[in-house]
C-alpha positions as CSV (number, residue, x, y, z in Angstrom):
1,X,-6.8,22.2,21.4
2,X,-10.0,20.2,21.6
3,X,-10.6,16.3,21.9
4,X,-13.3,14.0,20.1
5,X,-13.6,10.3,20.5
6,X,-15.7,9.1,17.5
7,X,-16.6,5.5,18.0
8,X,-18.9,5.7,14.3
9,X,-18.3,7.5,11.1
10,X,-21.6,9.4,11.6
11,X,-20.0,10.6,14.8
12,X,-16.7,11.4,13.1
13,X,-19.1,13.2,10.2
14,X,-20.3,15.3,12.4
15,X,-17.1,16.4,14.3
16,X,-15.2,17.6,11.0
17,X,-18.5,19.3,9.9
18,X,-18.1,21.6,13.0
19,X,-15.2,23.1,11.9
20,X,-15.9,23.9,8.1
21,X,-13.6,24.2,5.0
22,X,-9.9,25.8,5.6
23,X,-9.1,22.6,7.5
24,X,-6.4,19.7,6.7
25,X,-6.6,16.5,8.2
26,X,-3.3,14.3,9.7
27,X,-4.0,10.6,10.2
28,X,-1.5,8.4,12.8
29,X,-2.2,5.5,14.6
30,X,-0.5,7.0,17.2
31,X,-0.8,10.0,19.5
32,X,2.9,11.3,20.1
33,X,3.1,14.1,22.9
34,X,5.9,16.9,23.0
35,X,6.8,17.5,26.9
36,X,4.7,20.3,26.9
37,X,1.4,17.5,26.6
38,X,0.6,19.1,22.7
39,X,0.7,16.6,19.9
40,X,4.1,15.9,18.5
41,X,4.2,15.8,14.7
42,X,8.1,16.0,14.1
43,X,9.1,15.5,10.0
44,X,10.6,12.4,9.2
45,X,14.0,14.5,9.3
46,X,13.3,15.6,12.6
47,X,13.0,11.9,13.3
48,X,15.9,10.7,11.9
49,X,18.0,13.7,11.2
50,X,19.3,15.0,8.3
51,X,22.9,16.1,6.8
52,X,22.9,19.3,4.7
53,X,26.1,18.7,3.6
54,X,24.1,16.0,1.3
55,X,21.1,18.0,0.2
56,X,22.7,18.5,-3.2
57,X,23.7,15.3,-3.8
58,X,20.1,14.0,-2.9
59,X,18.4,16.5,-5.2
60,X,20.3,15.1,-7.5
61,X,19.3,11.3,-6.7
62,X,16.1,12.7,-5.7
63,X,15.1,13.3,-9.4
64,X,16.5,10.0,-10.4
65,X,14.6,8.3,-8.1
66,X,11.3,9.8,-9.2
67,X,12.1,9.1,-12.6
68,X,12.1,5.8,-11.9
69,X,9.5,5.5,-9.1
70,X,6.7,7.9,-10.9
71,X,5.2,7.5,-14.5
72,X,4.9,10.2,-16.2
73,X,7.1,12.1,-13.8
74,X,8.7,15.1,-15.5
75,X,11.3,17.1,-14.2
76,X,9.9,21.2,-13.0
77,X,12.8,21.4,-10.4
78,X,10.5,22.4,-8.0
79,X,12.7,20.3,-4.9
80,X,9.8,21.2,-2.9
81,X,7.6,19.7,-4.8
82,X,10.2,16.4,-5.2
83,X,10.6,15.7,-1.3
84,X,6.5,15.8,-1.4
85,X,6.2,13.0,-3.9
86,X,9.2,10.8,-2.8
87,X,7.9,10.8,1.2
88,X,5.5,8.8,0.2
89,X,8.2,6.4,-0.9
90,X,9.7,6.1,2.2
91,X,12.2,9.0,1.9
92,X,12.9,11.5,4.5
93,X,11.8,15.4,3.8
94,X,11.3,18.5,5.8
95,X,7.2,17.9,5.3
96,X,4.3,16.8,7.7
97,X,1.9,14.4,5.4
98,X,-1.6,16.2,5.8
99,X,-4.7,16.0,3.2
100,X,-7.8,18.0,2.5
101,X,-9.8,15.0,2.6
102,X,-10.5,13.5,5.7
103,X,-11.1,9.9,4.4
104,X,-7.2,9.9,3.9
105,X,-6.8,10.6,7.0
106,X,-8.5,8.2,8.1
107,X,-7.0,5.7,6.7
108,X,-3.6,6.4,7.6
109,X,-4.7,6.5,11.3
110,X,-6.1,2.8,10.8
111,X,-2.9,1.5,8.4
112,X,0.2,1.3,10.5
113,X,3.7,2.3,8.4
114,X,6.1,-0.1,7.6
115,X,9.3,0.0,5.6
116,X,12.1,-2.2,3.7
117,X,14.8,-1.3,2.4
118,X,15.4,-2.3,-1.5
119,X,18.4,-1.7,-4.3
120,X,17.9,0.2,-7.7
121,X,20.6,0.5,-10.2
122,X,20.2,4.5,-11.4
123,X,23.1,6.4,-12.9
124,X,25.0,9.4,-11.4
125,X,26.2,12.8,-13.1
126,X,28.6,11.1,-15.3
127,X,26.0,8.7,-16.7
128,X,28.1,5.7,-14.5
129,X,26.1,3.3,-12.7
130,X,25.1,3.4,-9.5
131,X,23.5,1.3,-6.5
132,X,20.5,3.6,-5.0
133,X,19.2,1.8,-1.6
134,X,15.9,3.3,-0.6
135,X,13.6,2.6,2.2
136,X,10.0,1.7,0.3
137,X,6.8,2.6,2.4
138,X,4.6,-0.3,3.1
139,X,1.3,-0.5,5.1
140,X,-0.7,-2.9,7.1
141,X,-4.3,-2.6,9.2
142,X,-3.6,-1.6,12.6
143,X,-5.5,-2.9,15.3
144,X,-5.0,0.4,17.8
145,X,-6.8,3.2,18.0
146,X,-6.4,6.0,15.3
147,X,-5.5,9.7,15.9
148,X,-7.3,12.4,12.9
149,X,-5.6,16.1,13.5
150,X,-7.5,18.7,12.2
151,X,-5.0,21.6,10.9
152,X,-6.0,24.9,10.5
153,X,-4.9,26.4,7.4
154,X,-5.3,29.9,8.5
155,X,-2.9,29.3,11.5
156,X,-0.6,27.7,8.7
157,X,-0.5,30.8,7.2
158,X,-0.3,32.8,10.8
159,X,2.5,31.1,11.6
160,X,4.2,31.1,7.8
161,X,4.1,27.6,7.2
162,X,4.3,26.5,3.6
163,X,2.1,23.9,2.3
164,X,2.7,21.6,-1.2
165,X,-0.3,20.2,-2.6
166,X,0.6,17.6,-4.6
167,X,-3.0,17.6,-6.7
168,X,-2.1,20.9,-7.9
């Protein structure tokens, strides 16, 4: 693993030019270190755990949610795809936020994550109504230092890690 302290965006330019296309890009405004000194990127149900025992039932809530978070959402049952989307609402999935576009990156290493928790009324299998409570993402300019991974996607694919592109 190699380190590069940018202090300009020409200097920034010119590292991710190095390293050519194939690459993804992971902004924090953090560095988290695993005890082995490597970077620590845990998924937010590594963070916070998750109960399989509920998977269905948040699938099912899951696809609520987005239909009332997301215009124009439409329904392709692709749950891989659904945990993607709804992360970025705040809700926990098995997935690492990366881009292929460095400026968003970027700016999630200089916005710091923030979260509140509201109520939605949605309606459960037997059309009855029912109190969701989610946890809504929220951001605010960080005054720390930011942290921009570069991923390779050929050791993605080494490695057998599956990636969802949500532009796709």
């Amino acid at each position: 693993m190699e380190h590069s302290h940018c202090e300009t965006l020409e200097e920034l330019k010119i590292v991710i030019k190095q390293y050519g296309p194939g690459v993804l890009y992971r902004g924090q405004t953090q560095h988290y270190l695993s005890s082995d000194g490597s970077p620590s990127m845990p998924t937010s149900f590594q963070r916070q755990g998750c109960v399989p025992d509920l998977m269905i039932m948040w699938t099912y809530y899951a696809k609520r949610a987005l239909q009332h978070l997301v215009r124009g959402w439409n329904d392709t049952g692709d749950n891989a795809t659904n945990q993607a989307i709804l992360q970025h609402y705040g809700f926990r999935s098995f997935f690492l936020d990366v881009s292929g576009d460095p400026r968003v990156a970027a700016w999630f290493a200089c916005n710091k994550f923030d979260s509140k928790y509201v109520v939605n009324l949605v309606e459960d299998c037997f059309e009855d109504p029912v109190w969701l409570r989610t946890l809504n993402a929220c951001f605010a300019p960080s005054e720390d230092i930011g942290h921009i991974y570069l991923i390779s996607q050929k050791l993605l694919r080494q490695y057998n890690l599956q990636a969802v592109h949500l532009s796709e």
